[in-house]
Backbone of each chain as ProteinMPNN parsed JSONL, in Angstrom:
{"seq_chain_A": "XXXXXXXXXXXXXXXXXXXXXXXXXXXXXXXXXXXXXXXXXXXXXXXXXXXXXXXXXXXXXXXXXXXXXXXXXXXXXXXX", "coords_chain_A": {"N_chain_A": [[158.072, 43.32, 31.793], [160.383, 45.298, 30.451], [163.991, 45.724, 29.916], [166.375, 48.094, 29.374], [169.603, 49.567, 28.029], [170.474, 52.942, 27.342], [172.857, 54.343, 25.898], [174.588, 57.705, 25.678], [176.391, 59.502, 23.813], [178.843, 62.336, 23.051], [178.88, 63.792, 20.024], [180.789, 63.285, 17.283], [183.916, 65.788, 16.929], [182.621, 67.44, 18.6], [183.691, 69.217, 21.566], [185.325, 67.407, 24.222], [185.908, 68.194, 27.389], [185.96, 66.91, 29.609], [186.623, 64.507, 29.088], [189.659, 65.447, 28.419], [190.504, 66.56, 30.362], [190.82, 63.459, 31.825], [192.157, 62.439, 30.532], [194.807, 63.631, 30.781], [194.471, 63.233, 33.524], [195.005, 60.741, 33.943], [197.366, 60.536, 32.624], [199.24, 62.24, 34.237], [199.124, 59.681, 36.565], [200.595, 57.727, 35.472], [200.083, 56.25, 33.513], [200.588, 55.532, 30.912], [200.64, 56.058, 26.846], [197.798, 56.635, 26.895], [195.659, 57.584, 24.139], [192.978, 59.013, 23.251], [190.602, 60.144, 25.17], [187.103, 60.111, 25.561], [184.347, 61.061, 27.482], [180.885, 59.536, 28.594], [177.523, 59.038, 29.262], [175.3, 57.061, 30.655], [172.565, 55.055, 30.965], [170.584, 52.983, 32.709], [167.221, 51.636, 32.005], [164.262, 50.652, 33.076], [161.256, 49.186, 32.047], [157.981, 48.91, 32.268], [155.377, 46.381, 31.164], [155.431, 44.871, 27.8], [156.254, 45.062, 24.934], [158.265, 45.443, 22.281], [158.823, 47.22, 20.721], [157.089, 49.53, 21.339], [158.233, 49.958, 22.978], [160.549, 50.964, 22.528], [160.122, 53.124, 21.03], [159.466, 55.013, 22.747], [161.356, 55.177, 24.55], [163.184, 56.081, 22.845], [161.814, 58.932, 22.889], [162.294, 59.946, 25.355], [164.527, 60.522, 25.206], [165.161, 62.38, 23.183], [163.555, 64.02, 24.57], [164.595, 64.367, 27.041], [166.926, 62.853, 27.881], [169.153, 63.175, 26.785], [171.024, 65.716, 24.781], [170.277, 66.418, 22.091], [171.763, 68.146, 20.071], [174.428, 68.119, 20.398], [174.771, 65.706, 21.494], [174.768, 61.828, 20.459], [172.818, 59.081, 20.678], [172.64, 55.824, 21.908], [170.389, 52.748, 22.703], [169.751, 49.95, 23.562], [167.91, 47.211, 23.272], [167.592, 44.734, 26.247]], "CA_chain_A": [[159.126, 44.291, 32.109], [161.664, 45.873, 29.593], [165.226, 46.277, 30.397], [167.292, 48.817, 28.015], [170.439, 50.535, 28.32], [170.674, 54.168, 27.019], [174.315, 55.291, 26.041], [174.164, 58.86, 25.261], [178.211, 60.153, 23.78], [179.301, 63.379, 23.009], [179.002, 63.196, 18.593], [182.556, 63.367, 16.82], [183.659, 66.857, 16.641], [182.057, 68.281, 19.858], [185.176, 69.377, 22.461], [185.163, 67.153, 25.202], [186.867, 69.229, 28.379], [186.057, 66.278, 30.812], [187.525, 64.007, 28.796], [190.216, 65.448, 28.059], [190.777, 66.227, 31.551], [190.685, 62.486, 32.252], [193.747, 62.206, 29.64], [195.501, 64.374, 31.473], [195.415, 62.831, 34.879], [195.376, 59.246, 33.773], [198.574, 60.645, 32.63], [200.039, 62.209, 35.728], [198.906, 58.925, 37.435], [201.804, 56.792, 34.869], [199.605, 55.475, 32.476], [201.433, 56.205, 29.01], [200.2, 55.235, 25.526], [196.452, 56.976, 26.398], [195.478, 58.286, 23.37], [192.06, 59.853, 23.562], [189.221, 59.42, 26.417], [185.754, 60.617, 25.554], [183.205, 60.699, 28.482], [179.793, 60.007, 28.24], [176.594, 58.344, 30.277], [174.782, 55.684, 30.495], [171.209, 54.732, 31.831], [169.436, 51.418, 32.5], [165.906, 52.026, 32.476], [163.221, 49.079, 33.482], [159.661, 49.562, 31.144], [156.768, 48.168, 31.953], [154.482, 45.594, 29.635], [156.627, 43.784, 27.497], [155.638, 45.568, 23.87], [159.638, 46.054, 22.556], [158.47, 48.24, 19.337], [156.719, 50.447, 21.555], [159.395, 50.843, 24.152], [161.525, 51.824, 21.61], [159.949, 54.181, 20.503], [159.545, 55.678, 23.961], [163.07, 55.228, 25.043], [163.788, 57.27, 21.837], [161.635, 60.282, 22.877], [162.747, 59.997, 26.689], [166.217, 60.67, 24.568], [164.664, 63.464, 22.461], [163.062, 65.73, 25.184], [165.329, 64.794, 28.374], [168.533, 62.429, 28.427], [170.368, 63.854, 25.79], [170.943, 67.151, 24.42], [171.055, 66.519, 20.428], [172.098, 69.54, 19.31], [175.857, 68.023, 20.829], [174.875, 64.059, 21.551], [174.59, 60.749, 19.995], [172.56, 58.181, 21.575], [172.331, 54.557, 21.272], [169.045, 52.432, 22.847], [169.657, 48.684, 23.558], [167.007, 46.249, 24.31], [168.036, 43.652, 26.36]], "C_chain_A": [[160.199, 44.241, 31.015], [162.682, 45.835, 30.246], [165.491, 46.847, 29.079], [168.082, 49.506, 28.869], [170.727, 51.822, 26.989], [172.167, 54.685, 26.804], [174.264, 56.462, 25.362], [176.144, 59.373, 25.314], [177.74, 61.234, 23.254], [179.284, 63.253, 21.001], [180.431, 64.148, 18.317], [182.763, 64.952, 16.819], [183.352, 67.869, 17.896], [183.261, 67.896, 20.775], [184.49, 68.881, 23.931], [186.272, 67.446, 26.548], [186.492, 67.568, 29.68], [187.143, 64.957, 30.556], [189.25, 64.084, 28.871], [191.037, 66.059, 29.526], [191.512, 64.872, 32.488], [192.293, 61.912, 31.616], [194.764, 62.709, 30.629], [196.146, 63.864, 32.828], [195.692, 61.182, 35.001], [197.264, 59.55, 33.362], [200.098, 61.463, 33.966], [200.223, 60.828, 36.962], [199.884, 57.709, 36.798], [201.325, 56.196, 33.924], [200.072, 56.275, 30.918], [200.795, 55.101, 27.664], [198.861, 55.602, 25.446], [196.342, 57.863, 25.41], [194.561, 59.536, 22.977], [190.936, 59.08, 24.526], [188.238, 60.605, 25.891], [184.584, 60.152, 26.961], [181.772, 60.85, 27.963], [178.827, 59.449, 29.25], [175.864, 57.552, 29.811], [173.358, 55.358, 31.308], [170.782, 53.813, 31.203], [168.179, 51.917, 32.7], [165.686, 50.989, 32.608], [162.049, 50.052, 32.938], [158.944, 48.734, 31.52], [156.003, 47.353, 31.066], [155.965, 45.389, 28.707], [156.461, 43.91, 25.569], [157.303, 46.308, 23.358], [159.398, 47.25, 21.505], [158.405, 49.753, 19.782], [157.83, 51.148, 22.748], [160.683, 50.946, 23.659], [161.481, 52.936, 21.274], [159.591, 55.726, 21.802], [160.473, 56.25, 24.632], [163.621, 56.588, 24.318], [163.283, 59.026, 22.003], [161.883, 60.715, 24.381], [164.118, 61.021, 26.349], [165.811, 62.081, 24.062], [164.3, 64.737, 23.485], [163.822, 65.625, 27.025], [166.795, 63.998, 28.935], [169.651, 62.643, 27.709], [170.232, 65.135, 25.147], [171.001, 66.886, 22.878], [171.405, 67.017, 19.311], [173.997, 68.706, 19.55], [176.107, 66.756, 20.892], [174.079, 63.46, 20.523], [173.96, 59.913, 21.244], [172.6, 56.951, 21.285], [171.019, 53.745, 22.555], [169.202, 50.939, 22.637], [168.959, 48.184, 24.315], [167.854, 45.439, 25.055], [167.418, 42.178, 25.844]], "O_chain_A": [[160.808, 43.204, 30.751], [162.453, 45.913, 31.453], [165.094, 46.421, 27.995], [167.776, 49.968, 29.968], [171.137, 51.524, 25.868], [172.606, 55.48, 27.635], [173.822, 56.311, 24.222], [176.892, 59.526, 26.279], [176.553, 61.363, 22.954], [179.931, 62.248, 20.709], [180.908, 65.159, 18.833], [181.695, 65.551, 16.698], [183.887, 68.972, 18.015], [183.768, 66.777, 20.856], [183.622, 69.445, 24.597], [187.367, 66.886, 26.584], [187.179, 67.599, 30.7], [188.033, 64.513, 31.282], [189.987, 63.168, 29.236], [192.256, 65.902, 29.589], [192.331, 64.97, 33.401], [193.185, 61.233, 32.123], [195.504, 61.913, 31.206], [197.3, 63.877, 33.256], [196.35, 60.569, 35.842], [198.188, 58.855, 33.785], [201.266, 61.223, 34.272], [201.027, 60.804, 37.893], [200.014, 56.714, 37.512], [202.108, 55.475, 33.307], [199.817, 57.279, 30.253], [200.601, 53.887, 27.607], [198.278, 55.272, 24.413], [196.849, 58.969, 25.597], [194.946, 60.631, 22.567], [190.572, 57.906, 24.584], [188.56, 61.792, 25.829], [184.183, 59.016, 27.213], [181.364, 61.754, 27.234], [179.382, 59.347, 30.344], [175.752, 57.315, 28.608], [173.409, 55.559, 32.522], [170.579, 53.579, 30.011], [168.036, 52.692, 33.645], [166.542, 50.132, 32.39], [161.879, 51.239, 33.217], [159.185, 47.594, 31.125], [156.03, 47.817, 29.926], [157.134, 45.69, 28.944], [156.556, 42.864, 24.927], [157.651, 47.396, 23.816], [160.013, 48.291, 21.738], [158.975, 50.742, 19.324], [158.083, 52.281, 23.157], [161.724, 51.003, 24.314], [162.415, 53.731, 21.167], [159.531, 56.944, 21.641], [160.539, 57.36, 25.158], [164.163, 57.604, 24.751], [163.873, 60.018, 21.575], [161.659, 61.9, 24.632], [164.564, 61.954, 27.017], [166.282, 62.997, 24.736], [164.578, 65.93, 23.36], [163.666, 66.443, 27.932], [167.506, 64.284, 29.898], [170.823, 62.361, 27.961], [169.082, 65.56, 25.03], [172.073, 67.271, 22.411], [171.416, 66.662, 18.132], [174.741, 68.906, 18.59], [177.205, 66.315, 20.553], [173.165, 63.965, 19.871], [174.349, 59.961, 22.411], [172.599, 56.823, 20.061], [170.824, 54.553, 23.462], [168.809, 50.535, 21.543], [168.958, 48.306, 25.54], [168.987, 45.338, 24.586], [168.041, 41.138, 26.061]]}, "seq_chain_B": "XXXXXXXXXXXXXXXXXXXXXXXXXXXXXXXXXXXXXXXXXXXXXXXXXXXXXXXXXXXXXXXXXXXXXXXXXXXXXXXX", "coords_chain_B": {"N_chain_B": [[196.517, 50.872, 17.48], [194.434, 50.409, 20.1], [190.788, 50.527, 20.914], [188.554, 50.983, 23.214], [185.433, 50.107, 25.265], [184.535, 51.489, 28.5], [182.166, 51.173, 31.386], [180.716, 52.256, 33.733], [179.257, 51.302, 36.37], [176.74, 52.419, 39.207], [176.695, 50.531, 41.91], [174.441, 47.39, 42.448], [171.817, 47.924, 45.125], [173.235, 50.367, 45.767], [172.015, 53.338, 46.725], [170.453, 55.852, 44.272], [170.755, 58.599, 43.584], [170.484, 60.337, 41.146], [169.047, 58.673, 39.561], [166.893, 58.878, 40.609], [165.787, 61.052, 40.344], [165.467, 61.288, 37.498], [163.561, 59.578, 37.198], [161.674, 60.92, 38.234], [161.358, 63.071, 36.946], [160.901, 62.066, 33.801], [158.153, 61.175, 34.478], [156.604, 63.761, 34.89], [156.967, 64.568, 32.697], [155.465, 62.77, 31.206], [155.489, 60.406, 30.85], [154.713, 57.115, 31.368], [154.437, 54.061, 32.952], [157.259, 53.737, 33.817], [159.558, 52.005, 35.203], [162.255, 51.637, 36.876], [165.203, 54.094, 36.892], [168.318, 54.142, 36.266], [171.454, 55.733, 36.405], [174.891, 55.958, 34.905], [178.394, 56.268, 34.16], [180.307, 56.503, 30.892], [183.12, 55.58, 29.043], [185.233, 56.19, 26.651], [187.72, 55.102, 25.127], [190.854, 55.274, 23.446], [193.738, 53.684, 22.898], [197.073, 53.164, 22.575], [199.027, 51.044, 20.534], [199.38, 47.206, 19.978], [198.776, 44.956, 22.087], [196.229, 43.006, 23.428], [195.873, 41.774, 25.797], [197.417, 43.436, 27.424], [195.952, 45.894, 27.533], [194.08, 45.352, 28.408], [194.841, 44.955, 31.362], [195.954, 47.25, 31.68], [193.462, 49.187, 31.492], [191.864, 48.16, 33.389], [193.554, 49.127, 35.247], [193.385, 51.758, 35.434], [190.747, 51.661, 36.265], [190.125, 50.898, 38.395], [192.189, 53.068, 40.044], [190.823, 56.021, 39.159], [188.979, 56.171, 37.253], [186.441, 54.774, 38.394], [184.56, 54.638, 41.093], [185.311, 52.038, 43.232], [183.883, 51.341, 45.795], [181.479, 51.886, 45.583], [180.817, 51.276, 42.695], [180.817, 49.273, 39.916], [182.552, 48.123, 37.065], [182.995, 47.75, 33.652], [184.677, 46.267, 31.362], [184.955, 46.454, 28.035], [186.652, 45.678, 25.012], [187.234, 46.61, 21.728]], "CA_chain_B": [[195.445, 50.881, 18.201], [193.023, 49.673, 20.56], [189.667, 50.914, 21.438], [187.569, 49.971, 24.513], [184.462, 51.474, 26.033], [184.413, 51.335, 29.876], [180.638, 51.5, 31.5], [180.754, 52.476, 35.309], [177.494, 51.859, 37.145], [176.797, 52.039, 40.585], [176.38, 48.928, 42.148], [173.106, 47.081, 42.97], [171.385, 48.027, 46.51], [173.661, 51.598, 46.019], [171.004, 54.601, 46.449], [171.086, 56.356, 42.855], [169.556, 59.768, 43.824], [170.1, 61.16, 39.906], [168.551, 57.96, 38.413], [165.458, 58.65, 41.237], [165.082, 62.499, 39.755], [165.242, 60.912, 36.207], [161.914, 58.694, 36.768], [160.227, 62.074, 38.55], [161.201, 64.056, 35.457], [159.997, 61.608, 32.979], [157.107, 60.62, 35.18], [156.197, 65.006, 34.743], [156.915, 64.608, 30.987], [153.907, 62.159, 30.338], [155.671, 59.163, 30.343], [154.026, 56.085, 32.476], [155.628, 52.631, 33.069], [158.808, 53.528, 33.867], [159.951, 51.643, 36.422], [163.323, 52.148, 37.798], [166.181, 54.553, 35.88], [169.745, 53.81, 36.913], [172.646, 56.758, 35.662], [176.451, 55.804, 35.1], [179.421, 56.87, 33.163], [181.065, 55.144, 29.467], [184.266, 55.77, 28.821], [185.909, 55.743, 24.842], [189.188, 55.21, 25.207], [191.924, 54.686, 22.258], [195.151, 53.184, 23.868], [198.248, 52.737, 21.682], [199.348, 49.458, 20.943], [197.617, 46.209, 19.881], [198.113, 44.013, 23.037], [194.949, 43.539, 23.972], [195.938, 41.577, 27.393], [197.995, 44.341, 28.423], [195.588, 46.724, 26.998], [192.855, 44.998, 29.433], [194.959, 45.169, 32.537], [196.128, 48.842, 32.09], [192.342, 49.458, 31.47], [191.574, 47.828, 34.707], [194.128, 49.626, 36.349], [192.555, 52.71, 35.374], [189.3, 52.296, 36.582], [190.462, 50.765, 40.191], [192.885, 54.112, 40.197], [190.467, 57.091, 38.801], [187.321, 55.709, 36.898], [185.196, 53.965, 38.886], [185.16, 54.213, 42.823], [185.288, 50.627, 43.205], [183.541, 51.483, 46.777], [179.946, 51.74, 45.179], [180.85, 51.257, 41.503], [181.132, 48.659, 39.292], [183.239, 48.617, 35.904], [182.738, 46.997, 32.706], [185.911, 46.986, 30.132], [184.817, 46.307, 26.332], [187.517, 45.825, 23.451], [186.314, 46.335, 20.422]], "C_chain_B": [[194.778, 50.475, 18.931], [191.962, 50.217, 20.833], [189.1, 50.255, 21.945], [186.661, 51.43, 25.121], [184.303, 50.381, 27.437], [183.281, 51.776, 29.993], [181.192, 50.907, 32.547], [179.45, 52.363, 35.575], [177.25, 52.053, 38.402], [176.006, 50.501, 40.961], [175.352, 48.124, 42.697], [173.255, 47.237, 44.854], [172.16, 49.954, 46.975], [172.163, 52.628, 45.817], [171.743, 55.55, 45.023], [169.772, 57.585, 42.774], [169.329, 60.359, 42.157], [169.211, 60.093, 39.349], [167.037, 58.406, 39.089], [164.578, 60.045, 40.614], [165.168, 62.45, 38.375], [164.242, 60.766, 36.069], [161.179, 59.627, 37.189], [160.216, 62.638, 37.213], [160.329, 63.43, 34.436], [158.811, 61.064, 33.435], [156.06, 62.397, 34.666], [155.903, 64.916, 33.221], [155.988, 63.733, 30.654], [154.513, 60.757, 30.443], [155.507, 58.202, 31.158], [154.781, 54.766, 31.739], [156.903, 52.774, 33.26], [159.152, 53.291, 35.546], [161.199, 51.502, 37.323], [164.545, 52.855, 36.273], [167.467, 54.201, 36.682], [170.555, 54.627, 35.981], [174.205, 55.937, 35.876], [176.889, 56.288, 33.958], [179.696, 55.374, 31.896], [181.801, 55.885, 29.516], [185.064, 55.226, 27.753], [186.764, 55.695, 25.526], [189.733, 54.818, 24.111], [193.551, 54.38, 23.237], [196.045, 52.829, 22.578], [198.288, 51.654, 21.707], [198.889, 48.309, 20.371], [197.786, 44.923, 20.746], [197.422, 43.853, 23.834], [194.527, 43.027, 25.744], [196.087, 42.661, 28.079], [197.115, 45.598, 28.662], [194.902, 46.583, 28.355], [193.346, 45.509, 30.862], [195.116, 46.2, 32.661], [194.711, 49.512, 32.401], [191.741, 49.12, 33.275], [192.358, 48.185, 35.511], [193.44, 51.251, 36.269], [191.016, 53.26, 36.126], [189.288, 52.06, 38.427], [191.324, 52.65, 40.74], [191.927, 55.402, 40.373], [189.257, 56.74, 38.413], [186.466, 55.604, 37.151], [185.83, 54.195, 40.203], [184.612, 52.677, 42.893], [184.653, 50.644, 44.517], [182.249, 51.214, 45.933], [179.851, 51.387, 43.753], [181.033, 49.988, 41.087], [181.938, 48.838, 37.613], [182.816, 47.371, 34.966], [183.203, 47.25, 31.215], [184.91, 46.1, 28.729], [185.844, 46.638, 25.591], [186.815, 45.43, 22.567], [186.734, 45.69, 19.018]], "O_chain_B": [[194.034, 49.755, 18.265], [192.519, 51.052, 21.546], [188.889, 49.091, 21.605], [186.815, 52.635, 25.317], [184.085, 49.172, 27.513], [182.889, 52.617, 29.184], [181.798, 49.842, 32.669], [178.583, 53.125, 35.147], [178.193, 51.417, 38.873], [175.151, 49.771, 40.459], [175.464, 48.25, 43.916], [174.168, 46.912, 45.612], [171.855, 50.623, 47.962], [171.423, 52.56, 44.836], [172.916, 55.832, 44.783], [168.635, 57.622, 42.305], [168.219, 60.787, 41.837], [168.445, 60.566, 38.51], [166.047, 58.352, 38.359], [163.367, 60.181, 40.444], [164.966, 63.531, 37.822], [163.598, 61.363, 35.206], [160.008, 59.594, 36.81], [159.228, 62.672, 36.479], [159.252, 63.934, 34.115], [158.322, 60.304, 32.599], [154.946, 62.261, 34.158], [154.825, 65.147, 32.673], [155.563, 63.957, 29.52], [153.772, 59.884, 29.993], [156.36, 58.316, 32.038], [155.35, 54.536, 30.672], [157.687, 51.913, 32.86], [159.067, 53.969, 36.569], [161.039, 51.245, 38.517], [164.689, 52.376, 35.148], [167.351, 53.999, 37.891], [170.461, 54.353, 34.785], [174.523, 55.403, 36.939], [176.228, 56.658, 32.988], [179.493, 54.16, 31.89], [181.516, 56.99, 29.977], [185.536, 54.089, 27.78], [186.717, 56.228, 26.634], [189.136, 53.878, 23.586], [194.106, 55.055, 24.104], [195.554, 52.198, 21.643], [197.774, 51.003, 22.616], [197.672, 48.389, 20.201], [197.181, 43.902, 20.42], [197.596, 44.318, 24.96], [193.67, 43.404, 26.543], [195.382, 43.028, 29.019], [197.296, 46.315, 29.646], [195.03, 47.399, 29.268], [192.648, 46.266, 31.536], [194.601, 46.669, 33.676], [194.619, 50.28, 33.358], [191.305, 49.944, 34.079], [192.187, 47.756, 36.652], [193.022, 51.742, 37.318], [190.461, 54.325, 36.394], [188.747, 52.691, 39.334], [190.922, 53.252, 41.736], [191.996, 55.979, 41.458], [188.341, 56.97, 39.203], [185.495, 56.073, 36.559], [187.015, 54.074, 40.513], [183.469, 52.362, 42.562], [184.776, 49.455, 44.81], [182.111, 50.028, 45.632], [178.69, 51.14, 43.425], [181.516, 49.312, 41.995], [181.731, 49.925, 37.073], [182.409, 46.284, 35.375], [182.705, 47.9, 30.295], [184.268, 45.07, 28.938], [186.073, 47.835, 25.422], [186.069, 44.461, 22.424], [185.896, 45.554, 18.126]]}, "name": "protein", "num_of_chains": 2, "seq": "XXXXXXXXXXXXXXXXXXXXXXXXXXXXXXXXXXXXXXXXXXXXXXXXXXXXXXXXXXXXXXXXXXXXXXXXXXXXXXXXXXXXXXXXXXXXXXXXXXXXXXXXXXXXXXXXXXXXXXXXXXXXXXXXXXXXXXXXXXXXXXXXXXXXXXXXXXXXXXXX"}
Protein backbone atom coordinates (compact mmCIF):
# COMPACT_ATOMS: atom_id res chain seq x y z
CA UNK A 1 0.00 0.00 0.00
CA UNK A 2 1.03 3.59 -1.16
CA UNK A 3 0.09 6.60 0.73
CA UNK A 4 0.44 10.11 -1.27
CA UNK A 5 -0.88 13.42 -0.77
CA UNK A 6 -2.02 15.42 -3.87
CA UNK A 7 -1.96 19.32 -3.37
CA UNK A 8 -3.47 20.81 -6.35
CA UNK A 9 -3.12 25.28 -6.03
CA UNK A 10 -4.45 27.71 -8.15
CA UNK A 11 -0.80 28.73 -10.45
CA UNK A 12 0.46 32.43 -9.73
CA UNK A 13 -1.50 34.79 -11.73
CA UNK A 14 -4.91 32.97 -11.86
CA UNK A 15 -7.70 35.31 -9.75
CA UNK A 16 -8.56 33.60 -6.79
CA UNK A 17 -12.37 34.92 -5.77
CA UNK A 18 -12.54 32.33 -2.84
CA UNK A 19 -9.59 33.34 -1.57
CA UNK A 20 -9.90 36.47 -1.63
CA UNK A 21 -13.18 36.19 -0.10
CA UNK A 22 -11.50 34.45 2.84
CA UNK A 23 -9.29 37.81 3.20
CA UNK A 24 -12.08 39.61 3.48
CA UNK A 25 -13.88 37.90 6.28
CA UNK A 26 -10.85 36.82 8.20
CA UNK A 27 -10.82 40.49 8.21
CA UNK A 28 -14.26 41.42 9.43
CA UNK A 29 -13.64 38.65 12.05
CA UNK A 30 -10.36 41.13 13.65
CA UNK A 31 -7.62 39.44 12.26
CA UNK A 32 -5.31 42.37 10.87
CA UNK A 33 -1.92 41.99 9.15
CA UNK A 34 -3.60 39.13 6.53
CA UNK A 35 -1.94 39.71 3.57
CA UNK A 36 -2.98 37.29 0.89
CA UNK A 37 -4.97 33.78 1.26
CA UNK A 38 -4.94 31.48 -1.73
CA UNK A 39 -7.29 28.40 -1.53
CA UNK A 40 -6.63 25.24 -2.85
CA UNK A 41 -7.22 21.19 -2.21
CA UNK A 42 -5.77 18.52 -1.12
CA UNK A 43 -6.22 14.63 -1.52
CA UNK A 44 -4.74 11.61 0.27
CA UNK A 45 -5.03 8.78 -1.90
CA UNK A 46 -4.03 4.99 -0.64
CA UNK A 47 -2.39 2.80 -3.93
CA UNK A 48 -2.16 -0.51 -3.96
CA UNK A 49 1.27 -2.78 -4.47
CA UNK A 50 4.04 -0.96 -3.25
CA UNK A 51 5.89 -0.03 -6.86
CA UNK A 52 6.59 4.05 -5.91
CA UNK A 53 7.87 4.86 -9.67
CA UNK A 54 4.80 3.51 -10.94
CA UNK A 55 2.45 5.20 -8.56
CA UNK A 56 3.86 8.21 -9.51
CA UNK A 57 3.36 8.08 -12.51
CA UNK A 58 -0.30 7.25 -11.98
CA UNK A 59 -0.95 9.82 -9.37
CA UNK A 60 0.38 12.21 -12.10
CA UNK A 61 -2.22 11.18 -14.74
CA UNK A 62 -5.12 10.87 -12.03
CA UNK A 63 -3.88 14.80 -11.89
CA UNK A 64 -3.84 15.17 -15.70
CA UNK A 65 -7.35 13.82 -16.67
CA UNK A 66 -9.38 14.46 -13.26
CA UNK A 67 -8.05 16.32 -10.00
CA UNK A 68 -6.83 19.27 -11.45
CA UNK A 69 -7.71 21.46 -14.19
CA UNK A 70 -4.14 22.54 -15.74
CA UNK A 71 -5.07 24.95 -17.93
CA UNK A 72 -5.43 27.17 -14.23
CA UNK A 73 -3.62 24.57 -11.56
CA UNK A 74 -0.39 23.52 -10.18
CA UNK A 75 -0.09 20.28 -8.56
CA UNK A 76 2.33 18.77 -6.29
CA UNK A 77 2.39 14.61 -5.60
CA UNK A 78 4.06 13.47 -2.30
CA UNK A 79 4.95 10.00 -1.51
CA UNK A 80 4.85 9.26 1.87
CA UNK B 1 6.63 38.41 6.09
CA UNK B 2 5.50 35.11 6.96
CA UNK B 3 4.11 32.40 4.89
CA UNK B 4 2.24 29.27 6.10
CA UNK B 5 0.17 26.68 4.30
CA UNK B 6 -2.82 25.41 6.35
CA UNK B 7 -4.16 21.69 5.22
CA UNK B 8 -7.80 21.01 6.55
CA UNK B 9 -8.85 17.37 6.32
CA UNK B 10 -11.70 15.78 7.63
CA UNK B 11 -11.08 13.74 10.41
CA UNK B 12 -10.59 9.93 10.52
CA UNK B 13 -13.96 7.71 10.83
CA UNK B 14 -15.74 11.22 9.19
CA UNK B 15 -17.84 9.94 6.00
CA UNK B 16 -16.01 11.79 2.95
CA UNK B 17 -18.81 11.48 0.31
CA UNK B 18 -16.51 13.68 -2.42
CA UNK B 19 -13.38 11.56 -1.71
CA UNK B 20 -16.01 8.27 -2.26
CA UNK B 21 -17.12 9.88 -5.91
CA UNK B 22 -13.33 10.49 -6.54
CA UNK B 23 -12.40 6.57 -6.34
CA UNK B 24 -15.82 5.86 -8.62
CA UNK B 25 -14.55 8.42 -11.13
CA UNK B 26 -11.08 7.18 -11.28
CA UNK B 27 -12.20 3.61 -10.87
CA UNK B 28 -14.46 4.65 -14.62
CA UNK B 29 -11.23 6.27 -15.92
CA UNK B 30 -9.20 2.90 -16.02
CA UNK B 31 -7.43 3.28 -13.05
CA UNK B 32 -7.28 0.00 -10.60
CA UNK B 33 -5.71 -0.12 -7.08
CA UNK B 34 -6.93 2.75 -5.73
CA UNK B 35 -7.87 2.24 -2.53
CA UNK B 36 -9.32 4.95 -0.52
CA UNK B 37 -9.27 8.95 -1.79
CA UNK B 38 -9.71 11.45 1.02
CA UNK B 39 -10.52 15.50 -0.26
CA UNK B 40 -9.56 18.61 1.99
CA UNK B 41 -8.69 22.20 1.70
CA UNK B 42 -4.72 24.09 1.82
CA UNK B 43 -4.63 27.32 2.62
CA UNK B 44 -1.45 29.95 1.40
CA UNK B 45 -1.48 32.49 3.58
CA UNK B 46 1.16 35.57 3.77
CA UNK B 47 0.72 37.31 7.25
CA UNK B 48 2.69 40.50 7.96
CA UNK B 49 5.22 40.41 10.42
CA UNK B 50 8.05 37.98 11.30
CA UNK B 51 6.83 36.60 14.71
CA UNK B 52 6.41 33.37 13.97
CA UNK B 53 4.83 32.43 17.59
CA UNK B 54 2.32 34.98 17.20
CA UNK B 55 2.07 34.24 13.61
CA UNK B 56 1.20 30.45 14.73
CA UNK B 57 -1.43 31.40 17.24
CA UNK B 58 -3.28 33.97 15.01
CA UNK B 59 -3.10 31.10 12.39
CA UNK B 60 -4.70 28.81 14.83
CA UNK B 61 -7.13 31.23 15.67
CA UNK B 62 -8.17 31.35 12.23
CA UNK B 63 -8.84 27.99 11.54
CA UNK B 64 -10.84 27.30 15.04
CA UNK B 65 -12.88 30.70 13.89
CA UNK B 66 -13.51 30.18 9.89
CA UNK B 67 -11.11 27.49 8.33
CA UNK B 68 -11.62 24.36 9.53
CA UNK B 69 -14.93 23.22 11.37
CA UNK B 70 -13.09 21.83 14.14
CA UNK B 71 -16.43 19.55 14.52
CA UNK B 72 -15.25 17.00 11.75
CA UNK B 73 -12.03 18.73 10.64
CA UNK B 74 -8.71 18.65 11.47
CA UNK B 75 -6.00 21.50 10.79
CA UNK B 76 -2.47 21.41 10.03
CA UNK B 77 -0.45 24.96 10.27
CA UNK B 78 3.02 24.90 8.25
CA UNK B 79 5.57 27.95 8.44
CA UNK B 80 7.71 28.02 5.93
Amino acid sequence: MIKARIVVTLKNGVLDPQGKAIEGALGHLGFDGVGQVRQGKVFDVKLEGDDRAAAERQLAEMCDKLLANTVIEDYDIILD
